[in-house]
mmCIF file of the N, C-alpha and C atoms, coordinates in Angstrom:
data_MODEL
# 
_entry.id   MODEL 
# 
loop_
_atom_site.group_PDB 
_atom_site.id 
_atom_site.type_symbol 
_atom_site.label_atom_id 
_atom_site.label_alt_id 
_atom_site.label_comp_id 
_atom_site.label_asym_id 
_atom_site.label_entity_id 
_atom_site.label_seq_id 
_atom_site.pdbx_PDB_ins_code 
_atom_site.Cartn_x 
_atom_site.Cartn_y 
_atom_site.Cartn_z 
_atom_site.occupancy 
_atom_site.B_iso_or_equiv 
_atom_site.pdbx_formal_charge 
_atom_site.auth_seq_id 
_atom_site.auth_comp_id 
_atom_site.auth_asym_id 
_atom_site.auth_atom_id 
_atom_site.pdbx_PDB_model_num 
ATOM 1   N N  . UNK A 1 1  ? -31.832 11.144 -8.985  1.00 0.00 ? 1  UNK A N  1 
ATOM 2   C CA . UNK A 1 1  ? -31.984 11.197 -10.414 1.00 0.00 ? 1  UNK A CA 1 
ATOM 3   C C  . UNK A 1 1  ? -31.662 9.819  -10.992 1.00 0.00 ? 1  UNK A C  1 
ATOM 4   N N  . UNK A 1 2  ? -32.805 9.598  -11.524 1.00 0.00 ? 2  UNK A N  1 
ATOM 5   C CA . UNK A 1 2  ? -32.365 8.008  -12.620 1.00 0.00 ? 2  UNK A CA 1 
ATOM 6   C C  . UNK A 1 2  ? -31.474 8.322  -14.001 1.00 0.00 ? 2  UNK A C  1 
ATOM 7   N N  . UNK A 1 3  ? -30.424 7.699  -13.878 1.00 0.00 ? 3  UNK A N  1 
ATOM 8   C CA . UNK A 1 3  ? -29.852 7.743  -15.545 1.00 0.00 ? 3  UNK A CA 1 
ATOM 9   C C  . UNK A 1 3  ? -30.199 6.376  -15.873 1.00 0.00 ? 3  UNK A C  1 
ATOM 10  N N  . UNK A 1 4  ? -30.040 6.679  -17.187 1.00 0.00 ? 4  UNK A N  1 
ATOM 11  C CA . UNK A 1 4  ? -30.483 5.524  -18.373 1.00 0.00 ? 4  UNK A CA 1 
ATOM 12  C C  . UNK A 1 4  ? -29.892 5.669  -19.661 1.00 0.00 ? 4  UNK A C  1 
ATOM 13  N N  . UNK A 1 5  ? -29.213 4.959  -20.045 1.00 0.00 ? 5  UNK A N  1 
ATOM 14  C CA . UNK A 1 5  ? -28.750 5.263  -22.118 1.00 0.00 ? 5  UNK A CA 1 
ATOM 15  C C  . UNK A 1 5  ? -29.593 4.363  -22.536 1.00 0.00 ? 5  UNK A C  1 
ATOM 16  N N  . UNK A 1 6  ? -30.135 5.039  -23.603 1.00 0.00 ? 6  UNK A N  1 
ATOM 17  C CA . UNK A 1 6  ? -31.028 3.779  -24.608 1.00 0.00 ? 6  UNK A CA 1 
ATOM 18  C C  . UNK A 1 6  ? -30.520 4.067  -26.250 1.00 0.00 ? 6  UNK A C  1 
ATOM 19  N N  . UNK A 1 7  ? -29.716 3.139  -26.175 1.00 0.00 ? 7  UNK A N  1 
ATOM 20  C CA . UNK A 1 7  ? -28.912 3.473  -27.596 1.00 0.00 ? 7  UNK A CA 1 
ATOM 21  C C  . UNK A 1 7  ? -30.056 2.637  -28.796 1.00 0.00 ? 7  UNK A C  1 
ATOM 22  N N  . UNK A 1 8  ? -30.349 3.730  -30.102 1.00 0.00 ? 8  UNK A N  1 
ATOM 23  C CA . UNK A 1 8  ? -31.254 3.039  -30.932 1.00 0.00 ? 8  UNK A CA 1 
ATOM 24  C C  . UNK A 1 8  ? -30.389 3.402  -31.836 1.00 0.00 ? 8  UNK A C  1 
ATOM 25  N N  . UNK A 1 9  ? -30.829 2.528  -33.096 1.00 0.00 ? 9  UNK A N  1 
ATOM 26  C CA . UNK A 1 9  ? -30.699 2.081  -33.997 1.00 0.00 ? 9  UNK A CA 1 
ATOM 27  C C  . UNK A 1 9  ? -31.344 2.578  -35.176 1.00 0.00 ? 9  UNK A C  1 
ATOM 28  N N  . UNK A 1 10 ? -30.886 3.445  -36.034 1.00 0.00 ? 10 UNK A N  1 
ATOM 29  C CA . UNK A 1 10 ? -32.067 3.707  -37.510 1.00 0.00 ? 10 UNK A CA 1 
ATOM 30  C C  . UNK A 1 10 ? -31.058 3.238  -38.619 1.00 0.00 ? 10 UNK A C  1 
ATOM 31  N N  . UNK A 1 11 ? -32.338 2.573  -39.408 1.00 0.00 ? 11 UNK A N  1 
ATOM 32  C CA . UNK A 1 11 ? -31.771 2.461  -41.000 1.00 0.00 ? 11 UNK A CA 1 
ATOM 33  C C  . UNK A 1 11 ? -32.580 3.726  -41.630 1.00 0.00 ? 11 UNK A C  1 
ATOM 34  N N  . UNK A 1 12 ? -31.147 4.421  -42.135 1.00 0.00 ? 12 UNK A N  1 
ATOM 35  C CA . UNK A 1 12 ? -31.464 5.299  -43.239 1.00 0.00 ? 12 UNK A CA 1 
ATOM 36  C C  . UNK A 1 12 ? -32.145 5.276  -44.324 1.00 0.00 ? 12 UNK A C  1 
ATOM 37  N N  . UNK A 1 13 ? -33.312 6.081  -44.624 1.00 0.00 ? 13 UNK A N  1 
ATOM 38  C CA . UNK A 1 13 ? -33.563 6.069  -45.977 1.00 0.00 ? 13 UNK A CA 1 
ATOM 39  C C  . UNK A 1 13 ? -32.374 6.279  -47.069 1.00 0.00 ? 13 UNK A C  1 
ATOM 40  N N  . UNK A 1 14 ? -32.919 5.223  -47.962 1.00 0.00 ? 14 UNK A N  1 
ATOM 41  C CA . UNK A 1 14 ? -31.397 4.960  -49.481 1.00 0.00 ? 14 UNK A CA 1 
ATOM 42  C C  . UNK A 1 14 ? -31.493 6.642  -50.196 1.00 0.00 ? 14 UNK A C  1 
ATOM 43  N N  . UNK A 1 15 ? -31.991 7.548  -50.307 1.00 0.00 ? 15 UNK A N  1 
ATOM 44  C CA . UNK A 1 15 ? -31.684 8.467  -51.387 1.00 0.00 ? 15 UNK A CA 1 
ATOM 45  C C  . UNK A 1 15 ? -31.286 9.800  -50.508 1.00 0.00 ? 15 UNK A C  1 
ATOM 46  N N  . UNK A 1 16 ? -30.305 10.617 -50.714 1.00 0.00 ? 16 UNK A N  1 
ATOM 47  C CA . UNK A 1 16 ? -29.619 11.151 -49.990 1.00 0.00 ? 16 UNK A CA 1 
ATOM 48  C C  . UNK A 1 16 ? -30.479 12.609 -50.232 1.00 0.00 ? 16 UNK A C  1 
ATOM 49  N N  . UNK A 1 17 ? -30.324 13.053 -48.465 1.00 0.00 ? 17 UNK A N  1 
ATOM 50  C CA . UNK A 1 17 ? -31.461 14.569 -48.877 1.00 0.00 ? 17 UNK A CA 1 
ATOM 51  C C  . UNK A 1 17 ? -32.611 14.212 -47.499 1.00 0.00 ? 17 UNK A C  1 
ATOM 52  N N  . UNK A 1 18 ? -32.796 12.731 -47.549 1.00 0.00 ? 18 UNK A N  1 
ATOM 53  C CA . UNK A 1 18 ? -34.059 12.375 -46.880 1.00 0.00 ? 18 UNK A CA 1 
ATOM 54  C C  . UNK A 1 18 ? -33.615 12.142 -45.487 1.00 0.00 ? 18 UNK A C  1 
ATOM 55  N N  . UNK A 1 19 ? -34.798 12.647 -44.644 1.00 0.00 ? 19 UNK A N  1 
ATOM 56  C CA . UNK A 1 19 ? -34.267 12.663 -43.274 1.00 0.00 ? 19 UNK A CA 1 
ATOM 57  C C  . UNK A 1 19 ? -35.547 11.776 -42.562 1.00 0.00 ? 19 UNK A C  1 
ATOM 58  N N  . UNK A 1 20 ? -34.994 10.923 -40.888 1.00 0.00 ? 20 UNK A N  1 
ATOM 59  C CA . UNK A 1 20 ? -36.267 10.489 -40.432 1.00 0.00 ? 20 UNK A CA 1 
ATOM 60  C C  . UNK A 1 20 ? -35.998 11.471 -39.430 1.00 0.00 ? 20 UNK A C  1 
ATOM 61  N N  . UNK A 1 21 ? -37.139 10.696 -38.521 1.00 0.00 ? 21 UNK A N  1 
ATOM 62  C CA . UNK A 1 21 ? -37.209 11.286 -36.880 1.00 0.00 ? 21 UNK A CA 1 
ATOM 63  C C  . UNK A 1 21 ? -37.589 9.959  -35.965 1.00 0.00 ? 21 UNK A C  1 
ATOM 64  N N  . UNK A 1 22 ? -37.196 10.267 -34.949 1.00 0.00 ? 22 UNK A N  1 
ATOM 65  C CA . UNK A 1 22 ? -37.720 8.675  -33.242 1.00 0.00 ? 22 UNK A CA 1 
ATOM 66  C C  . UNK A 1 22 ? -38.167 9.720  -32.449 1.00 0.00 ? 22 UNK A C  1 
ATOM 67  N N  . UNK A 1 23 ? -39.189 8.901  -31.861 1.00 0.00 ? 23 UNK A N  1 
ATOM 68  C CA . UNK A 1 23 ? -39.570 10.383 -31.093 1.00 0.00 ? 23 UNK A CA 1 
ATOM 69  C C  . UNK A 1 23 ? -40.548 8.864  -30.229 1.00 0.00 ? 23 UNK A C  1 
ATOM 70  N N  . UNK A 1 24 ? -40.385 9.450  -28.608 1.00 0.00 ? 24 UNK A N  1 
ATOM 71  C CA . UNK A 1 24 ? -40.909 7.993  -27.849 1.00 0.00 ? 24 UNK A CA 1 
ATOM 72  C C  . UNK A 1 24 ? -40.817 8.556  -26.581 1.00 0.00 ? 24 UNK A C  1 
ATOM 73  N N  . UNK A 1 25 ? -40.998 7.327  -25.703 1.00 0.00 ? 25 UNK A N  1 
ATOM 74  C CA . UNK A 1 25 ? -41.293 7.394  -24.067 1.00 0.00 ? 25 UNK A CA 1 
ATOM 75  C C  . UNK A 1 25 ? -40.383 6.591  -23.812 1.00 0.00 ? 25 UNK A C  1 
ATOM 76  N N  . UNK A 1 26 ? -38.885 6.987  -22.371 1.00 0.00 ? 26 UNK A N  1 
ATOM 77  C CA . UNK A 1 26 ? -38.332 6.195  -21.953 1.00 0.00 ? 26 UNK A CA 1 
ATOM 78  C C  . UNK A 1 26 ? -39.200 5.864  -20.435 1.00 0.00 ? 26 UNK A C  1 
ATOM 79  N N  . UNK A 1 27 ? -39.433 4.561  -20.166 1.00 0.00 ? 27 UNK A N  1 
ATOM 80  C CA . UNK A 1 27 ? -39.695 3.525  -19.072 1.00 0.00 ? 27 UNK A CA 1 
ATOM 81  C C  . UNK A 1 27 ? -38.875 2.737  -18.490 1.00 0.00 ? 27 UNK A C  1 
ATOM 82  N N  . UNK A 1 28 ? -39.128 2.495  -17.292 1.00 0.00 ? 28 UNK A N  1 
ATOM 83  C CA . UNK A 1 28 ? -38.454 1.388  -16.589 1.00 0.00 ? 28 UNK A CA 1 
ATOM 84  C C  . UNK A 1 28 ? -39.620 1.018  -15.585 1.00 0.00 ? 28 UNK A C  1 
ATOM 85  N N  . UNK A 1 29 ? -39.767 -0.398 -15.747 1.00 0.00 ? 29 UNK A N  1 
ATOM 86  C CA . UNK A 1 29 ? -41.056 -1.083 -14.782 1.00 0.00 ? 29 UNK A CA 1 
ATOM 87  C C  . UNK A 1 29 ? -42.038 -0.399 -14.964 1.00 0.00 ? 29 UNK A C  1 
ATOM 88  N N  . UNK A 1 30 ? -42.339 0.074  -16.078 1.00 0.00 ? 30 UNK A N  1 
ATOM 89  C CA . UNK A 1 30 ? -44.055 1.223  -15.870 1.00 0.00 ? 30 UNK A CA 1 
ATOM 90  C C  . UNK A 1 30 ? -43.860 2.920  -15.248 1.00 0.00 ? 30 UNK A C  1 
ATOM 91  N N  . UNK A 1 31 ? -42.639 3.232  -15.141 1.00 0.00 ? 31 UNK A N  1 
ATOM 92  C CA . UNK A 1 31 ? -42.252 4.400  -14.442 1.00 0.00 ? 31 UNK A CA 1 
ATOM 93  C C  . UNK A 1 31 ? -41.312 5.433  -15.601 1.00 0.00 ? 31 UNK A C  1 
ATOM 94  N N  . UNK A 1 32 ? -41.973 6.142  -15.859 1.00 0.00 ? 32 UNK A N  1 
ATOM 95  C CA . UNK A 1 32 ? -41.241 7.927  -16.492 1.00 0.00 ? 32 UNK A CA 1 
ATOM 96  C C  . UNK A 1 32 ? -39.921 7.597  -16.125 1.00 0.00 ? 32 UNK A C  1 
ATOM 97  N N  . UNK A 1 33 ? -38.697 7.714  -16.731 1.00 0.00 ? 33 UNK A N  1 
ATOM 98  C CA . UNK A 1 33 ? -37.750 7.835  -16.562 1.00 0.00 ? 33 UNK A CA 1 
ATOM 99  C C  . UNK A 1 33 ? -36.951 9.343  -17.078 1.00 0.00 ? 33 UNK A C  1 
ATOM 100 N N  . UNK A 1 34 ? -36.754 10.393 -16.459 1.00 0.00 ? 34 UNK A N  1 
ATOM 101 C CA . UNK A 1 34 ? -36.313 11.521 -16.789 1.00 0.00 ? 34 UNK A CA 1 
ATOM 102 C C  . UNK A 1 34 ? -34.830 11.670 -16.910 1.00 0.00 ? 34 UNK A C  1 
ATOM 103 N N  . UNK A 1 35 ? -34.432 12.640 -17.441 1.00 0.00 ? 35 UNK A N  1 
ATOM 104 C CA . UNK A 1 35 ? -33.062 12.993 -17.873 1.00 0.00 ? 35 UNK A CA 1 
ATOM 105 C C  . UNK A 1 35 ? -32.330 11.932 -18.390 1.00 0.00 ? 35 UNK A C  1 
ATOM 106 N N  . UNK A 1 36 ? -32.870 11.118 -19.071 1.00 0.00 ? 36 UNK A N  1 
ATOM 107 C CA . UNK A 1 36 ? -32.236 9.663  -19.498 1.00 0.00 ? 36 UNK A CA 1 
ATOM 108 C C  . UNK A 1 36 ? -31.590 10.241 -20.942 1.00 0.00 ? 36 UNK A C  1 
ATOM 109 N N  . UNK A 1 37 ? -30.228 9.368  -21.054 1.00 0.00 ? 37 UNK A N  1 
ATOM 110 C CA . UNK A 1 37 ? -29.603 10.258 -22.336 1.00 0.00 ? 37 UNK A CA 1 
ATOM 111 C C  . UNK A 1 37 ? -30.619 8.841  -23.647 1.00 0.00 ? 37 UNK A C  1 
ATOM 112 N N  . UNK A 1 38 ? -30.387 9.606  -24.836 1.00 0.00 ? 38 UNK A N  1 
ATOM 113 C CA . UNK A 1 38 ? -31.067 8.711  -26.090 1.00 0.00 ? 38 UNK A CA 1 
ATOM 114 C C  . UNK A 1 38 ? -30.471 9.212  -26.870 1.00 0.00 ? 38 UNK A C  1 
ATOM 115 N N  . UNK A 1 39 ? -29.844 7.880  -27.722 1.00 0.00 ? 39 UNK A N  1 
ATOM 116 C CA . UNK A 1 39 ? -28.732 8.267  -28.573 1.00 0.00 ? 39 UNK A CA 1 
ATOM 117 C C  . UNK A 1 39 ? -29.283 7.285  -29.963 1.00 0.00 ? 39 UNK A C  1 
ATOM 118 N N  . UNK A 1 40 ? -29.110 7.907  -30.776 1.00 0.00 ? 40 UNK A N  1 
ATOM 119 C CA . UNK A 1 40 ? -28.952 7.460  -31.911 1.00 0.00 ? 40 UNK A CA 1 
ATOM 120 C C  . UNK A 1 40 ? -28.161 7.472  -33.072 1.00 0.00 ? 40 UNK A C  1 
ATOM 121 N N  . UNK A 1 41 ? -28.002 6.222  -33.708 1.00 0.00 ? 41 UNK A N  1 
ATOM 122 C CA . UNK A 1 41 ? -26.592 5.748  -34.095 1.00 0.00 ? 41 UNK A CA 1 
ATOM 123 C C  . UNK A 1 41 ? -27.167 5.071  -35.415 1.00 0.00 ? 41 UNK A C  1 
ATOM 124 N N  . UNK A 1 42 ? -26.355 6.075  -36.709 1.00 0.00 ? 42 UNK A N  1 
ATOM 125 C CA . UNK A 1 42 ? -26.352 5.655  -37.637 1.00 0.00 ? 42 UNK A CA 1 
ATOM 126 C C  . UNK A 1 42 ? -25.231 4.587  -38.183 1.00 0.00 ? 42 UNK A C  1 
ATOM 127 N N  . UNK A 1 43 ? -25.370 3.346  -38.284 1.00 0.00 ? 43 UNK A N  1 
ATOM 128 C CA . UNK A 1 43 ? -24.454 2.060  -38.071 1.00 0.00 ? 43 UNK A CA 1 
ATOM 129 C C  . UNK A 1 43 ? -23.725 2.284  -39.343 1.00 0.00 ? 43 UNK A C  1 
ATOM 130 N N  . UNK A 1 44 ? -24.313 3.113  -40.488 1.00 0.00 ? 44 UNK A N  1 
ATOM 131 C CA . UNK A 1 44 ? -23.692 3.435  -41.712 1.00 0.00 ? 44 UNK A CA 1 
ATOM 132 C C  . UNK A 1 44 ? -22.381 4.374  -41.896 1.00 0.00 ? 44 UNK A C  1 
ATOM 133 N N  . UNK A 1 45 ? -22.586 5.097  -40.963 1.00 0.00 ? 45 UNK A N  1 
ATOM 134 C CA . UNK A 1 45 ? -21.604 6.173  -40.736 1.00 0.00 ? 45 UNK A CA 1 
ATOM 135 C C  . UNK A 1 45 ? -21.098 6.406  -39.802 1.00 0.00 ? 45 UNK A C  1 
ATOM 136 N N  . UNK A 1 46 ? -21.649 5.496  -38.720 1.00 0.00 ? 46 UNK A N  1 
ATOM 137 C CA . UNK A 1 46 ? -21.085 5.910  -37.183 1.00 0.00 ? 46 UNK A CA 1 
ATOM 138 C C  . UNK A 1 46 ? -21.219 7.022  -36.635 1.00 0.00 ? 46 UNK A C  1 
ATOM 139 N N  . UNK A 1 47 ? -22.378 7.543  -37.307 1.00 0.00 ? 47 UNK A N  1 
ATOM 140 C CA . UNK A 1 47 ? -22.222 9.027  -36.520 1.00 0.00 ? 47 UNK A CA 1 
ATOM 141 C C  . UNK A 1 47 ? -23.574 8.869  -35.392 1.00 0.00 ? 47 UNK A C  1 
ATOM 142 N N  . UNK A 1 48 ? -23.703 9.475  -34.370 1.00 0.00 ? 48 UNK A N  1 
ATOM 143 C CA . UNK A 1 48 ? -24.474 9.197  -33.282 1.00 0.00 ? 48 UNK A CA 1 
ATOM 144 C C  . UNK A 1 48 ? -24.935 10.946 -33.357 1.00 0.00 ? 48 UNK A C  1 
ATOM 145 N N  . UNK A 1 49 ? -26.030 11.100 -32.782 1.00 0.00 ? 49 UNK A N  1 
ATOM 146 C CA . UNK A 1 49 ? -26.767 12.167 -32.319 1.00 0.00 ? 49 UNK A CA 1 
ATOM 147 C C  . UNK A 1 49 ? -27.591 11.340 -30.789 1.00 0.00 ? 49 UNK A C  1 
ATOM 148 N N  . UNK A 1 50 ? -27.307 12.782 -29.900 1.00 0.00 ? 50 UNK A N  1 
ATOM 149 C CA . UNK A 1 50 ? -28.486 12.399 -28.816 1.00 0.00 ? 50 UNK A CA 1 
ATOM 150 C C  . UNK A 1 50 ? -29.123 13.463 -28.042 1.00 0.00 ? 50 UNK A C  1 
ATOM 151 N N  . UNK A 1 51 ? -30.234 13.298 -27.344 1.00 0.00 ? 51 UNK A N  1 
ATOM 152 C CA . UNK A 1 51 ? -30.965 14.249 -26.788 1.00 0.00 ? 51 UNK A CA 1 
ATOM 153 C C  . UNK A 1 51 ? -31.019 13.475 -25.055 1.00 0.00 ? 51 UNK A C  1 
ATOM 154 N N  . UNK A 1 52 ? -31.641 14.338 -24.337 1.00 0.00 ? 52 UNK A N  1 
ATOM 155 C CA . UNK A 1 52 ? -32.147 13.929 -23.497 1.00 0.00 ? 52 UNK A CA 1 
ATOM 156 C C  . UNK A 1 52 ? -33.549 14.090 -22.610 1.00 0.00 ? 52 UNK A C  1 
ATOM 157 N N  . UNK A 1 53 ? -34.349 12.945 -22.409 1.00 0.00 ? 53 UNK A N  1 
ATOM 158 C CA . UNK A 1 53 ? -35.487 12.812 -21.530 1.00 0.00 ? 53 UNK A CA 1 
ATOM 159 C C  . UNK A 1 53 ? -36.032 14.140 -20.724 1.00 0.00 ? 53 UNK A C  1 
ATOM 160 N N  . UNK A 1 54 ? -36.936 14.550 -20.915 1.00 0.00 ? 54 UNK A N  1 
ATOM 161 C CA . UNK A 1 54 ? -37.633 15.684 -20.092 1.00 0.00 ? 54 UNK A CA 1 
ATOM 162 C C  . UNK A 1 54 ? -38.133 15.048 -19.318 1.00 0.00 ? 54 UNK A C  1 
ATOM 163 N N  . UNK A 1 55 ? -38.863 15.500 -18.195 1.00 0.00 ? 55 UNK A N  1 
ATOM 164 C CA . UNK A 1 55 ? -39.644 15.565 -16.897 1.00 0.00 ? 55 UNK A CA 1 
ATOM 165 C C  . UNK A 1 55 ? -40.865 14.778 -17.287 1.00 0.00 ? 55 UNK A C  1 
ATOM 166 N N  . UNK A 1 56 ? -41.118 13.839 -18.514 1.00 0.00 ? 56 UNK A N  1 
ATOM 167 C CA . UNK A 1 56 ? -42.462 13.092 -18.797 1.00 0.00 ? 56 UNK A CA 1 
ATOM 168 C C  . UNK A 1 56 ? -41.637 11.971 -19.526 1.00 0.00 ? 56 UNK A C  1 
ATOM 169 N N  . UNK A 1 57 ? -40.630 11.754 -19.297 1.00 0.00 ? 57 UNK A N  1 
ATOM 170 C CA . UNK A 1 57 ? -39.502 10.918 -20.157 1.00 0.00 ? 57 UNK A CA 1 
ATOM 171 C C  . UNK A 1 57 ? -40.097 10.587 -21.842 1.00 0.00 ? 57 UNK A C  1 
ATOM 172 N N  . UNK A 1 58 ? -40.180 12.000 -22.369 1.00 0.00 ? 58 UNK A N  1 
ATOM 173 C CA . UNK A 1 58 ? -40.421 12.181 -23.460 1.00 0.00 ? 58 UNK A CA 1 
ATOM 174 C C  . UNK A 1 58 ? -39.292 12.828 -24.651 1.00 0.00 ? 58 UNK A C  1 
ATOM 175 N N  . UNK A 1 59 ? -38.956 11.655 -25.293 1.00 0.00 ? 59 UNK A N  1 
ATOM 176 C CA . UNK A 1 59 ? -37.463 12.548 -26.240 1.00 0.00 ? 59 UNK A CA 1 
ATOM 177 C C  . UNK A 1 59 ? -38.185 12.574 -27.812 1.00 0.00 ? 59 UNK A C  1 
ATOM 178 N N  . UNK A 1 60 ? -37.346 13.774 -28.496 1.00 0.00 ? 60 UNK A N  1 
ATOM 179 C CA . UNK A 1 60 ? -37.602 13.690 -29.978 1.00 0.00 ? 60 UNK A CA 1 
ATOM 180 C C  . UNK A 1 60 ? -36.072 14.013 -30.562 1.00 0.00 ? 60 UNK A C  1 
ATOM 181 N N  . UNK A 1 61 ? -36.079 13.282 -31.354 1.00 0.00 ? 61 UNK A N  1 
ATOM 182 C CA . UNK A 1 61 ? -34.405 13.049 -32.511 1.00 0.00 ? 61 UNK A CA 1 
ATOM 183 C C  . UNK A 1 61 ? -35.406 13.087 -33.678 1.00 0.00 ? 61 UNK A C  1 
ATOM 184 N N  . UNK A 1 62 ? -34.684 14.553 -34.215 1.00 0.00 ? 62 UNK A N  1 
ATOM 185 C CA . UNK A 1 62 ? -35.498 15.086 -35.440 1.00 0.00 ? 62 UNK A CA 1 
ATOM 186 C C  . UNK A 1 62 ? -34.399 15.287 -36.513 1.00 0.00 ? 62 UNK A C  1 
ATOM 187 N N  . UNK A 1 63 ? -34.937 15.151 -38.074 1.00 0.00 ? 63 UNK A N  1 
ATOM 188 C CA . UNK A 1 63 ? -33.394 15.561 -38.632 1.00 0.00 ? 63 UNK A CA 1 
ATOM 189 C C  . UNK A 1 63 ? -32.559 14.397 -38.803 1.00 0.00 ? 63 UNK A C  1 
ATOM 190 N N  . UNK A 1 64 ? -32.778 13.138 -38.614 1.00 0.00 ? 64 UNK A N  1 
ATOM 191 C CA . UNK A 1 64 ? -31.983 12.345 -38.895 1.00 0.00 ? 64 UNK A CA 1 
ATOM 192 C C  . UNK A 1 64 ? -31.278 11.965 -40.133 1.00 0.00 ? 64 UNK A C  1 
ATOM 193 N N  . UNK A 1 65 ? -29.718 12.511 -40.659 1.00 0.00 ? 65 UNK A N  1 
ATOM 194 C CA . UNK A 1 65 ? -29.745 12.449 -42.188 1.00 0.00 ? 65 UNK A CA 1 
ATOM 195 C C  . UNK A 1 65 ? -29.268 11.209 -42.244 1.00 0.00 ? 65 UNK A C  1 
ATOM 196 N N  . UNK A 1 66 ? -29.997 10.868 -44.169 1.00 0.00 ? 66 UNK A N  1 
ATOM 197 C CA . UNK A 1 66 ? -29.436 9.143  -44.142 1.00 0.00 ? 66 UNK A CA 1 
ATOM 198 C C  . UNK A 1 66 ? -27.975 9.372  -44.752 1.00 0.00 ? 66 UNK A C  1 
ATOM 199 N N  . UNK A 1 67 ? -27.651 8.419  -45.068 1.00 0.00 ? 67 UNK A N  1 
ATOM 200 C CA . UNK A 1 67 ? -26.417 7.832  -45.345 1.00 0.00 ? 67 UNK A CA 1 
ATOM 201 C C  . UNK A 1 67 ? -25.817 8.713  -46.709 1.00 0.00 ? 67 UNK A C  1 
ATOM 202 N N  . UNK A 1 68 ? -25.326 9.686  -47.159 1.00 0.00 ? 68 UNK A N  1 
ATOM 203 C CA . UNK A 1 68 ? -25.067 10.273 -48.659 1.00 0.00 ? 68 UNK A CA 1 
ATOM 204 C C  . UNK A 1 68 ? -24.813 9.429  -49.802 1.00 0.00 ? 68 UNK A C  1 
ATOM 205 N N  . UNK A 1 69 ? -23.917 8.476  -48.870 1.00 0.00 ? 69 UNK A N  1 
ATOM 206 C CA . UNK A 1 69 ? -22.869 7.237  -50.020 1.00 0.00 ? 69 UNK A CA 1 
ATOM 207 C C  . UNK A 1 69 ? -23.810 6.083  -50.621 1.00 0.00 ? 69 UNK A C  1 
ATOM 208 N N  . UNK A 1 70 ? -25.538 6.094  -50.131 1.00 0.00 ? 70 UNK A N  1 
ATOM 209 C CA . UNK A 1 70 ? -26.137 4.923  -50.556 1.00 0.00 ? 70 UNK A CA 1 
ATOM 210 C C  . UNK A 1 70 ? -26.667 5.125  -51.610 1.00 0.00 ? 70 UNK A C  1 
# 
């Protein structure tokens, strides 16, 4: 089994209520990377959410809330 962290990065939308989503393919050299953790990290709040890589190293982070205080 390959592990992998791929820590990303979102800027929040400014009006509170509004949510995004990342949704992608983890790779290494041209190769599917499965069960890879993917974390995402709101730098505003420090709060992190993560999922992990299926069997097509395909993740979705849905629901991302922005920041309340902006």
């Amino acid at each position: 089994m390959i592990a992998a962290l791929l820590e990303l990065l979102w800027l929040a939308p400014a009006a509170f209520g509004q949510t995004a989503s990342i949704n992608g393919t983890v790779t290494a050299t041209g190769t599917l990377v499965q069960h890879a953790t993917v974390t995402a990290t709101n730098t505003a709040t420090n709060i992190a959410r993560s999922t992990e890589t299926g069997t097509a190293g395909v993740y979705s982070l849905t629901e991302l809330v922005a920041d309340p205080t902006t």
